[in-house]
C-alpha positions in Angstrom: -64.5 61.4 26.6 -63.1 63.2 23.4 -60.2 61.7 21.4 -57.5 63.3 19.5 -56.0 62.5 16.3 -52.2 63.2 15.9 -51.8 64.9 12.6 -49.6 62.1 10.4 -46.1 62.5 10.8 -44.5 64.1 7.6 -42.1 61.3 5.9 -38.7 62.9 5.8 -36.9 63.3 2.3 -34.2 61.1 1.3 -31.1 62.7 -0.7 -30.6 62.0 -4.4 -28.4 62.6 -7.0 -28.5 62.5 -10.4 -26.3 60.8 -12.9 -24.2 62.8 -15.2 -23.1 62.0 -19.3 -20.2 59.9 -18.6 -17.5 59.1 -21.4 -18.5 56.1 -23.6 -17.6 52.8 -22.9 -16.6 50.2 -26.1 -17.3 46.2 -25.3 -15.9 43.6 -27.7 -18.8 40.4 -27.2 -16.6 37.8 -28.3 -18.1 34.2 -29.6 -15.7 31.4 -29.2 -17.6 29.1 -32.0 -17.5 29.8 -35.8 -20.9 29.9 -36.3 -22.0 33.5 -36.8 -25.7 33.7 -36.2 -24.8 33.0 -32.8 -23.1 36.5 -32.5 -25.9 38.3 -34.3 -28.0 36.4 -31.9 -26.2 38.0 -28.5 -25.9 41.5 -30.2 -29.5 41.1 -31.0 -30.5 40.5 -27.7 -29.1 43.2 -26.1 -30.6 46.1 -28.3 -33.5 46.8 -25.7 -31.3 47.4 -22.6 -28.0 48.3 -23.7 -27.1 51.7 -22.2 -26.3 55.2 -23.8 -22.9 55.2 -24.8 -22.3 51.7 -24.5 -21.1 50.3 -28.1 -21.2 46.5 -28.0 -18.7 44.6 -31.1 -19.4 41.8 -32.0 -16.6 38.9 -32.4 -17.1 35.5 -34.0 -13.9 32.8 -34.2 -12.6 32.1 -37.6 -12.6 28.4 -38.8 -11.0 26.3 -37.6 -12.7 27.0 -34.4 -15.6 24.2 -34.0 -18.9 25.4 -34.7 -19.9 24.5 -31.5 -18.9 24.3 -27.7 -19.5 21.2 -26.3 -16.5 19.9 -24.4 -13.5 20.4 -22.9 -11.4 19.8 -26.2 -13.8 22.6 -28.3 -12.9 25.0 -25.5 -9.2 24.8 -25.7 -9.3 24.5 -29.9 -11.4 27.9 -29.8 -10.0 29.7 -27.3 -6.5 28.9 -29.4 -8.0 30.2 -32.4 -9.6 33.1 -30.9 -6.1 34.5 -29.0 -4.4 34.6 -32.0 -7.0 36.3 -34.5 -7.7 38.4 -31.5 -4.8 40.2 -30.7 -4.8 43.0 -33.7 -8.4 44.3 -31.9 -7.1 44.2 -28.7 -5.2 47.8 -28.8 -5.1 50.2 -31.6 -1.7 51.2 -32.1 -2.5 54.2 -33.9 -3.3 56.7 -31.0 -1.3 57.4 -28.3 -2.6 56.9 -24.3 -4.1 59.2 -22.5 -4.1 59.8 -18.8 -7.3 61.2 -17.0 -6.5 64.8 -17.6 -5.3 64.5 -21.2 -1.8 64.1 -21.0 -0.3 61.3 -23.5 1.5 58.6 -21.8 4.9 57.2 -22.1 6.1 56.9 -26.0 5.2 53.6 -27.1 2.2 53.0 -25.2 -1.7 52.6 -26.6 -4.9 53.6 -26.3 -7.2 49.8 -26.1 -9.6 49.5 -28.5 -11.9 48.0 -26.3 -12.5 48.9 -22.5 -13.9 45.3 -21.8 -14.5 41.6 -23.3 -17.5 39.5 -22.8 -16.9 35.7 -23.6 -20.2 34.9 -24.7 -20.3 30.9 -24.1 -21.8 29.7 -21.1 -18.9 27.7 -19.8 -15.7 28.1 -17.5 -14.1 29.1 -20.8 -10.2 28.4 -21.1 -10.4 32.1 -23.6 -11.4 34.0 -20.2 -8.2 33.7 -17.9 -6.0 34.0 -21.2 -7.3 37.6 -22.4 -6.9 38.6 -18.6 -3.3 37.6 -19.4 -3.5 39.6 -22.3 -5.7 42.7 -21.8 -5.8 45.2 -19.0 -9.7 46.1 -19.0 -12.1 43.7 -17.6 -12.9 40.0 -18.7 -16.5 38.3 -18.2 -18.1 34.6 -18.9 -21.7 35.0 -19.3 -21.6 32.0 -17.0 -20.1 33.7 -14.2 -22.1 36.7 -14.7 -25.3 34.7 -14.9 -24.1 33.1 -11.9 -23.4 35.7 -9.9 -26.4 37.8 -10.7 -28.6 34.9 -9.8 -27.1 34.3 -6.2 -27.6 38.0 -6.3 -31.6 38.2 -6.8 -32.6 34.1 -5.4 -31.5 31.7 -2.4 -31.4 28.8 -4.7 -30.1 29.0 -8.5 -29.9 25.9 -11.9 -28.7 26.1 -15.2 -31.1 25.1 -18.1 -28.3 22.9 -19.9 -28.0 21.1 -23.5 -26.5 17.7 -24.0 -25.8 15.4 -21.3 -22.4 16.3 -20.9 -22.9 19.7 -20.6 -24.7 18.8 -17.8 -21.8 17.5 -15.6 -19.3 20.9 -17.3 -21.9 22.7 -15.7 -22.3 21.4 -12.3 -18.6 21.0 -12.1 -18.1 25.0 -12.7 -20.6 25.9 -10.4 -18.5 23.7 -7.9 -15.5 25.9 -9.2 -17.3 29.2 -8.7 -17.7 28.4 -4.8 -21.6 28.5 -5.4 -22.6 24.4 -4.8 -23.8 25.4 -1.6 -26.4 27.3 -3.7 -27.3 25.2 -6.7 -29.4 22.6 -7.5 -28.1 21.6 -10.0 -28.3 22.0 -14.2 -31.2 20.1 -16.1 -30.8 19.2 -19.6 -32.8 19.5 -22.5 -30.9 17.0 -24.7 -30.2 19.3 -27.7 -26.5 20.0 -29.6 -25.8 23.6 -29.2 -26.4 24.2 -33.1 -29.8 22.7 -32.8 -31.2 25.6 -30.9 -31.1 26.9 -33.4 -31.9 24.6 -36.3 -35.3 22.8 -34.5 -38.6 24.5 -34.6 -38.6 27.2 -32.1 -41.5 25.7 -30.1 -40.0 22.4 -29.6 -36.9 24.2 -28.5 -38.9 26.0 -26.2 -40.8 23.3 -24.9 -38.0 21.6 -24.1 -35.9 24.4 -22.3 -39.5 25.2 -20.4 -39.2 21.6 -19.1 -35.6 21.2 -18.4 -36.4 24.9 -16.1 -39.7 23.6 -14.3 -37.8 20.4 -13.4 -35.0 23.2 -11.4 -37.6 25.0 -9.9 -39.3 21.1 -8.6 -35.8 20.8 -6.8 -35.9 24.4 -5.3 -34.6 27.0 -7.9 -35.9 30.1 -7.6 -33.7 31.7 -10.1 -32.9 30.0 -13.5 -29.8 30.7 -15.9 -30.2 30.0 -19.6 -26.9 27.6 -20.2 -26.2 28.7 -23.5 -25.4 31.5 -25.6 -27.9 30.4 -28.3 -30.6 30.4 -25.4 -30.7 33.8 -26.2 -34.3 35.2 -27.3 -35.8 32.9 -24.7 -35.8 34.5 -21.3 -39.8 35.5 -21.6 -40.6 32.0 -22.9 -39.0 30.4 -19.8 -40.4 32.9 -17.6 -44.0 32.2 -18.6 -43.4 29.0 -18.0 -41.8 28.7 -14.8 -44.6 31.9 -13.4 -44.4 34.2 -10.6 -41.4 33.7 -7.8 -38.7 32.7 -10.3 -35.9 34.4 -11.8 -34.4 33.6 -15.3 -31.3 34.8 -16.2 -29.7 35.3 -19.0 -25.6 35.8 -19.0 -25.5 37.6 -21.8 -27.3 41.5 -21.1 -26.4 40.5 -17.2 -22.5 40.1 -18.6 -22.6 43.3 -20.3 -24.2 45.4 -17.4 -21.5 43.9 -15.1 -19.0 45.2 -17.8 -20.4 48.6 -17.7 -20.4 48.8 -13.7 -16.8 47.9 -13.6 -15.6 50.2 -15.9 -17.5 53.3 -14.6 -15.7 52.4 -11.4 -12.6 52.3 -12.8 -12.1 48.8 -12.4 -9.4 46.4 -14.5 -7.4 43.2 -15.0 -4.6 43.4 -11.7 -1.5 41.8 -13.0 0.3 42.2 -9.8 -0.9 38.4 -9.7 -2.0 35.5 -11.8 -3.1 37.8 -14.6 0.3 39.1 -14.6 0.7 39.8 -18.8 1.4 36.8 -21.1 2.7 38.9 -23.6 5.7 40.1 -21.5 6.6 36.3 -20.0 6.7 36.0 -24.0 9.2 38.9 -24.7 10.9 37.8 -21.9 11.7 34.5 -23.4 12.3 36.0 -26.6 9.0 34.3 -28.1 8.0 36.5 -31.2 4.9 34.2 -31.8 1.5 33.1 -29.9 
């Protein structure tokens, strides 16, 4: 008894398109601290992925900002200082609006200078709900957008943390961001901010590898760096934790974020609680911030 062989079925094509140039996009990466290798640090980072057209500014806060971020009183003192020596970047009065076809807007209006803001300390930074107040394009924490992109990509997420304090911020923000249900938790490594930068790069490593493979004992299968001046050390922490874990990093995650929500047009609403500051301000005739 001969057998036959259907020939293999052809696999059908699937439709694609292809991307076009698209108009460029300008992000202000705005540092909180006054320490500026931290900023150069960030901007550094994100040389290898940063897209075509993307321009990325960097932003450090002027003294007397603290030099480091590392409580609930350093976030309200920097994101004070920031606001203020913010606001001549945040639109460029000297060219007019433009709609989508051209056309300049009503007299008296501006073109931003930036099309969205990246608050580059990994926190539930006070600066992040006040330039929503302020500005009009979109406003990011690299915490939320490490966050987010690691309930994204695992089942189970932890945030490699400093000091012991910054271990309860954490946890407490991640309560905050309706994500407990997916945490286990932060670890820390029981360094200051500054001294990421200021030990020997393999004892920071070594710690931040241990503070990660204690979050992956309790079930992480994504990791987010808790600092900005974690930068540099996704691959490090990657070795160490191996195959079938994510590390994340808020920083090129919080810019790619940026980038999507502007290409879709997205911004600030302030039909709500980001209704503008700076008109409740004229409104009450206050000519300062």
């Amino acid at each position: 008894m001969s057998t036959t062989t259907s020939p293999p079925t052809p696999t059908p094509a699937l439709p694609t398109i292809t991307g076009a140039a698209l108009p460029p996009i300008s992000i202000l990466l705005i540092n909180p601290n006054s320490t500026p290798h931290m900023t150069t640090a960030c901007l550094t980072s994100l040389t290898p992925t940063l897209p075509a057209g993307v321009t990325v500014t960097g932003f450090t806060a002027p003294v007397p900002a603290p030099s480091a971020i590392e409580g609930q009183l350093d976030g309200v003192l920097s994101a004070a200082e920031c606001i203020r020596a913010l606001l001549p970047y945040l639109h460029n009065e000297d060219e007019t609006a433009k709609d989508s076809e051209g056309k300049e807007g009503p007299r008296g209006t501006s073109k931003p200078q930036y099309d969205a803001f990246l608050v580059a300390c990994f926190s539930a930074h006070p600066l992040i709900g006040a330039l929503r107040e302020e500005v009009a394009g979109p406003v990011v924490g690299i915490m939320e957008a490490a966050l987010y992109a690691a309930r994204m990509v695992g089942g189970r997420l932890g945030v490699v943390a400093t000091g012991a304090r910054s271990v309860v911020m954490h946890e407490d923000a991640i309560r905050g961001y309706g994500l407990a249900g997916y945490s286990v938790g932060a670890a820390g490594t029981g360094m200051g901010v500054l001294e990421l930068e200021t030990l020997e790069r393999g004892e920071v490593a070594g710690r931040m590898c241990e503070a990660a493979e204690r979050l992956v004992g309790r079930g992480a299968d994504c990791v987010c760096l808790g600092c900005a001046g974690m930068v540099g050390m996704r691959e490090r922490v990657g070795e160490s934790v191996g195959d079938g874990v994510q590390v994340v990093e808020g920083v090129g995650v919080g810019v790619q974020f940026l980038v999507g929500l502007v290409r879709e047009g997205l911004r600030t609403e302030k039909g709500g609680v980001y209704a503008s500051a700076g008109e409740g301000r004229r409104r009450r005739g206050q000519e300062w911030v």
